[in-house]
C-alpha positions in Angstrom: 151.4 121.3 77.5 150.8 124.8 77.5 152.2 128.2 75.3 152.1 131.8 74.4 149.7 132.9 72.0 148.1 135.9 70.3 144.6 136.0 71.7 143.2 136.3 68.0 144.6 132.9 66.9 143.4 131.4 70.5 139.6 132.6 69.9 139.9 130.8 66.6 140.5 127.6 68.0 138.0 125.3 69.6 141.4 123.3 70.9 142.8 126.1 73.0 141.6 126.9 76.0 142.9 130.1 77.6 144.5 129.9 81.1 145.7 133.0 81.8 146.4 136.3 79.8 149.4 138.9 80.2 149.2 141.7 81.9 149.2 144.5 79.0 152.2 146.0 81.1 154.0 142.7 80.5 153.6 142.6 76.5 154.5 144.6 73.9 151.7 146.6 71.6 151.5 144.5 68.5 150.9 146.2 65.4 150.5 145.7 61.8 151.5 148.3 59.6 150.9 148.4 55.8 152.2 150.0 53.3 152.9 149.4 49.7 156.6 149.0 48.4 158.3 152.0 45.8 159.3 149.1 44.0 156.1 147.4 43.6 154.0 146.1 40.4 151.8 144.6 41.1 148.5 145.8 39.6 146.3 144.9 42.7 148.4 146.7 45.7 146.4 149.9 45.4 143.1 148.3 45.9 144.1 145.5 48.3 145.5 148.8 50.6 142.0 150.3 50.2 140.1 147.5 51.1 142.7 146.7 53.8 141.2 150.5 55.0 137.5 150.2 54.2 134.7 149.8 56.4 134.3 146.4 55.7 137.8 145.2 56.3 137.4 147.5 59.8 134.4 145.1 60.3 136.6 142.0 59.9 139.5 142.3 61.8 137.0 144.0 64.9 134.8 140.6 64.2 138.5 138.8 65.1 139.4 140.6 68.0 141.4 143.1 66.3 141.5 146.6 67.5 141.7 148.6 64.3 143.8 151.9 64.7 142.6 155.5 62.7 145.0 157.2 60.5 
């Protein structure tokens, strides 16, 4: 058996084993924006978008094999 996975969730598995990884040509850039809604209330959005952009969460995502962009 075999399948397509983002390389993040394959280095966080000790049952994958990685075969063979696309060309970056051959994929498309995966990105995650964030923002917070106009019709949001929750009273935690603000501070969950500035930890989301602090150093430690930079830290975290890098420590995953994310590559974190710069506003």
């Amino acid at each position: 058996d075999c399948g397509i996975v983002y390389q993040t969730d394959a280095s966080i598995s000790n049952k994958v084993k990685i075969a063979s990884e696309l060309p970056g040509d051959l994929q498309p850039e995966i990105r995650y924006p964030v923002v917070i809604t106009k019709h949001s209330t929750h009273p935690l959005a603000s501070s969950f978008l500035d930890f989301l952009n602090s150093e430690i969460a930079t830290q975290l995502f890098v420590k995953y094999g994310f590559v974190v962009l710069k506003k």
